[in-house]
C-alpha positions as CSV (number, residue, x, y, z in Angstrom):
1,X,-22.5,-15.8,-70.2
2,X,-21.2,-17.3,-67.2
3,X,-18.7,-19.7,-69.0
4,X,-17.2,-17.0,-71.2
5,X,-16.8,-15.1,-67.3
6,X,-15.2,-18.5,-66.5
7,X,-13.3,-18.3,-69.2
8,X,-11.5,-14.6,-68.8
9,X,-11.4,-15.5,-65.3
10,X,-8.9,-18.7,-65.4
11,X,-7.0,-16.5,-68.0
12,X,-6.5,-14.1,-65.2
13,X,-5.4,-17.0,-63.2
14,X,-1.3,-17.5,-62.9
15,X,-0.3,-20.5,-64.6
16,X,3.0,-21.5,-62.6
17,X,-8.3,-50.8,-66.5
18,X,-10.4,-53.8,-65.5
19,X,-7.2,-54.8,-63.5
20,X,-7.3,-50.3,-62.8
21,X,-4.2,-49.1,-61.5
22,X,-3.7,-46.8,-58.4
23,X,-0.4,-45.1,-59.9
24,X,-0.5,-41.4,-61.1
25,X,-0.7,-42.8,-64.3
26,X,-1.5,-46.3,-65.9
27,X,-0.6,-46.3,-69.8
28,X,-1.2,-48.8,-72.7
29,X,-1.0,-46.5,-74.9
30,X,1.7,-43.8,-75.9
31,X,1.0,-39.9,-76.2
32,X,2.3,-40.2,-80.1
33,X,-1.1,-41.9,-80.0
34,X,-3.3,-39.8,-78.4
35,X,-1.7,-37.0,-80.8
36,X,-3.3,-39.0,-83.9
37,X,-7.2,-39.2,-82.3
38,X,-9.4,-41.8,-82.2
39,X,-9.3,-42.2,-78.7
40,X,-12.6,-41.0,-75.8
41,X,-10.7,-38.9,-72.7
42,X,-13.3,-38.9,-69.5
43,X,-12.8,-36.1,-66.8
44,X,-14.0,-35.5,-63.6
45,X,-14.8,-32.2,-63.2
46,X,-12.1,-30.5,-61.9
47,X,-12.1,-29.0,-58.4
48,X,-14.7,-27.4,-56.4
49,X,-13.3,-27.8,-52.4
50,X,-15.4,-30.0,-50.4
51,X,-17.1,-33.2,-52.4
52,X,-20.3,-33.1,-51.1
53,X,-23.7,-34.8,-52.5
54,X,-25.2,-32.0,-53.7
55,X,-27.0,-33.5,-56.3
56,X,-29.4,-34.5,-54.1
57,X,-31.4,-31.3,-53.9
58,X,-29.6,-29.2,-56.7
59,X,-31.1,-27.6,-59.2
60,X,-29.1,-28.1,-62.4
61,X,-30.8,-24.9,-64.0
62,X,-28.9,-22.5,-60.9
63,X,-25.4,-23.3,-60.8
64,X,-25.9,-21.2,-56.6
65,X,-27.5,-24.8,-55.9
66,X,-24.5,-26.7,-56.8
67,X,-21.2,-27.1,-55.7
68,X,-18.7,-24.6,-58.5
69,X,-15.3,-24.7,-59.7
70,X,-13.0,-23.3,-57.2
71,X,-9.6,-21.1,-58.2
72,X,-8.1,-24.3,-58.0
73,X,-10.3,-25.8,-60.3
74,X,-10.1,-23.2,-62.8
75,X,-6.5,-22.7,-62.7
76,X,-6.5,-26.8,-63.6
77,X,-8.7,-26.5,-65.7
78,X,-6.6,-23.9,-68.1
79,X,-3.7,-26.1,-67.4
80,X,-5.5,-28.9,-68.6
81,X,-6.4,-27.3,-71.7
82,X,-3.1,-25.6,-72.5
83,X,-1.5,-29.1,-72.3
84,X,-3.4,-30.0,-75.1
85,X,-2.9,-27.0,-77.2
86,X,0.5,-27.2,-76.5
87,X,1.3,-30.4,-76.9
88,X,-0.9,-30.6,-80.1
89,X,-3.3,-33.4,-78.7
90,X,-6.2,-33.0,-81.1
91,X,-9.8,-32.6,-79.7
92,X,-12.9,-32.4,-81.6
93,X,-16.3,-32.6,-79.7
94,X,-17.0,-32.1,-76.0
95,X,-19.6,-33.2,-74.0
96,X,-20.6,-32.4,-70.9
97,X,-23.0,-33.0,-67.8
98,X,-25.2,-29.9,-67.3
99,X,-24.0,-29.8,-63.6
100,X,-22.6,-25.9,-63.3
101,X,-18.8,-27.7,-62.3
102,X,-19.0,-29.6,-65.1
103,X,-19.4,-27.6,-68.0
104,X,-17.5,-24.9,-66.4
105,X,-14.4,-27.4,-66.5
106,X,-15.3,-28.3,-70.4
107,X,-15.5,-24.3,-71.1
108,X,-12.2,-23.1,-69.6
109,X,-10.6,-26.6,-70.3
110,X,-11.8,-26.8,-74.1
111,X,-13.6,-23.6,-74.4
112,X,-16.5,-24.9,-77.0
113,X,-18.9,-28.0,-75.6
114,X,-21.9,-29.6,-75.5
115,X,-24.3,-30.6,-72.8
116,X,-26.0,-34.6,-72.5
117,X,-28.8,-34.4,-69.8
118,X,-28.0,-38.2,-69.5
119,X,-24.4,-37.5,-67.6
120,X,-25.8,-35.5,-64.9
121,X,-26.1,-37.2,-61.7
122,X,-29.1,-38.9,-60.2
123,X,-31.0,-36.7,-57.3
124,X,-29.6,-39.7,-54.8
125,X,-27.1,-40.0,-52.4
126,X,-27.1,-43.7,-52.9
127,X,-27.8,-44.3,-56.5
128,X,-30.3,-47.7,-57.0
129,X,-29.7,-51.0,-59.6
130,X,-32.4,-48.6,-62.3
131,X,-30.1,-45.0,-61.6
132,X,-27.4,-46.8,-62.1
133,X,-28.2,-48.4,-66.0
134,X,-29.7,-45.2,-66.8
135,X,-26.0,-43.5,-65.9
136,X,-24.6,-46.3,-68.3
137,X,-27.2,-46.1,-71.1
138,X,-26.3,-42.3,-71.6
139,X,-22.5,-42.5,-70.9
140,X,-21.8,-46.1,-72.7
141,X,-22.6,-44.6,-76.3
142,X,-20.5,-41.6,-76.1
143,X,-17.6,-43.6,-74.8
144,X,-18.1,-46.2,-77.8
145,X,-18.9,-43.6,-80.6
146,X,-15.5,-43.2,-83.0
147,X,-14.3,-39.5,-82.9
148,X,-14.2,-37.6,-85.9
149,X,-10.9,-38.5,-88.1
150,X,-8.1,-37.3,-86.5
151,X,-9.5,-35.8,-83.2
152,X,-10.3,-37.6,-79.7
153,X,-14.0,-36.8,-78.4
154,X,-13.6,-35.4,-74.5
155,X,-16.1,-36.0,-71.9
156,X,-16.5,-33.8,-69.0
157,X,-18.9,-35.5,-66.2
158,X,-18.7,-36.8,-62.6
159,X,-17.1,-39.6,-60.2
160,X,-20.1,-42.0,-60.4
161,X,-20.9,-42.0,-64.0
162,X,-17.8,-44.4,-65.1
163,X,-18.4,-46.9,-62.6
164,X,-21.2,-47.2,-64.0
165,X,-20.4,-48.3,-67.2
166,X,-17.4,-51.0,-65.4
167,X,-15.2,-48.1,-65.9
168,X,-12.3,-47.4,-63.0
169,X,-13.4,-44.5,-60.1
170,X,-12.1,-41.1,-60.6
171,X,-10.9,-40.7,-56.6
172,X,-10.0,-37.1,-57.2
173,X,-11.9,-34.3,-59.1
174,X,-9.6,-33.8,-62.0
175,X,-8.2,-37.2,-62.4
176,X,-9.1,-38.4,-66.2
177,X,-9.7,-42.0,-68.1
178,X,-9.1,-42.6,-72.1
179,X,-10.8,-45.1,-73.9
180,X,-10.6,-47.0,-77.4
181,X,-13.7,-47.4,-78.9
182,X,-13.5,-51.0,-80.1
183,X,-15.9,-50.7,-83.3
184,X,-18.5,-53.1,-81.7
185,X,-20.6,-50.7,-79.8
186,X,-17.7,-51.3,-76.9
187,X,-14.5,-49.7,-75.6
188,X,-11.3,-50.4,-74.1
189,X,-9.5,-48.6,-71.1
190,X,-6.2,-47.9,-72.4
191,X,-4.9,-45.2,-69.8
192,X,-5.9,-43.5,-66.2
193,X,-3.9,-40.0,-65.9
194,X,-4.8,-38.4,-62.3
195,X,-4.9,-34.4,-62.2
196,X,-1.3,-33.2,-62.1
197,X,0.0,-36.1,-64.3
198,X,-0.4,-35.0,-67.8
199,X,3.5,-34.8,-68.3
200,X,4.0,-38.2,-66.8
201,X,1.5,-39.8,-69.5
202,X,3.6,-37.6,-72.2
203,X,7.0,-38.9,-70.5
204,X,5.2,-42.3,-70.9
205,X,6.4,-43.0,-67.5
């Protein structure tokens, strides 16, 4: 119920790599590409306001616990999606962390999802060597798992997660990795896009 509020409320809303790269975006592969699937795209949730620890004491049940999207956030979020529909980048499934922000980006983003316990965040501040492989146990499978024929497989989850796996940090909420699955229970890093660069990767710029 509160997604689908989500939802009609960003409608509402006005529209107006090991070596990791700190440009707005870092590209090996074209957006021709990405149009044909096969490919993993990792968000950050997109924006809340303050980035704050929250995880700490939240309660993932009770989204009033938790740090929530923002108008900013859910006007992104829309944008995000309705550069996909647009520009006929095909997604299938969509996971996401059970943190409120997060599915709340995958549901106005991508409207349908699915929630993995495994990509919520440890109740740390400073995550420990065991948090840390349990963050990669759950996040490494569904970033080497092929996507269904002719879609790319999203995942909507948090800051820490990817680092986790060797992945690149997502500095801003928003800010988004894609990643090959390489067949061998691996994948490859083939492009960073940061929020507000989705027509620089389609530019190939």
């Amino acid at each position: 119920m509160i997604g689908l509020r989500l939802v009609a409320s960003a409608t509402l809303l006005a529209l107006a790599l090991p070596a990791f790269s700190a440009s707005p975006v870092s590209q090996k592969i074209s957006a021709a590409e990405l149009k044909k699937g096969g490919y993993i795209v990792y968000f950050r949730h997109f924006e809340t306001g303050k980035d704050t620890p929250d995880q700490v004491k939240a309660d993932v049940a009770k989204c009033a616990t938790q740090r929530n999207l923002n108008a900013k956030g859910l006007m992104d979020a829309q944008k995000v999606g309705l550069f996909f529909e647009q520009n006929a980048i095909p997604v299938g499934k969509v996971f996401s962390s059970p943190f409120c922000r997060a599915w709340q980006s995958a549901a106005v983003a991508f409207r349908n999802y699915e929630v993995v316990d495994g990509l919520k965040l440890p109740p740390s501040k400073d995550y420990s060597d065991a948090q840390k492989a349990d963050m990669a146990k759950a996040l490494k499978p569904l970033l080497a798992a092929a996507p269904a024929p002719g879609t790319n497989t999203v995942i909507m989850a948090h800051d820490d997660n990817m680092p986790a796996v060797g992945g690149p940090e997502l500095k801003a909420q928003g800010d988004a990795v894609i990643v090959k699955p390489d067949g061998k229970g691996g994948f490859e890093v083939v492009a960073e896009v940061k929020i507000g660069k989705w027509q620089t990767f389609l530019a190939g710029k």
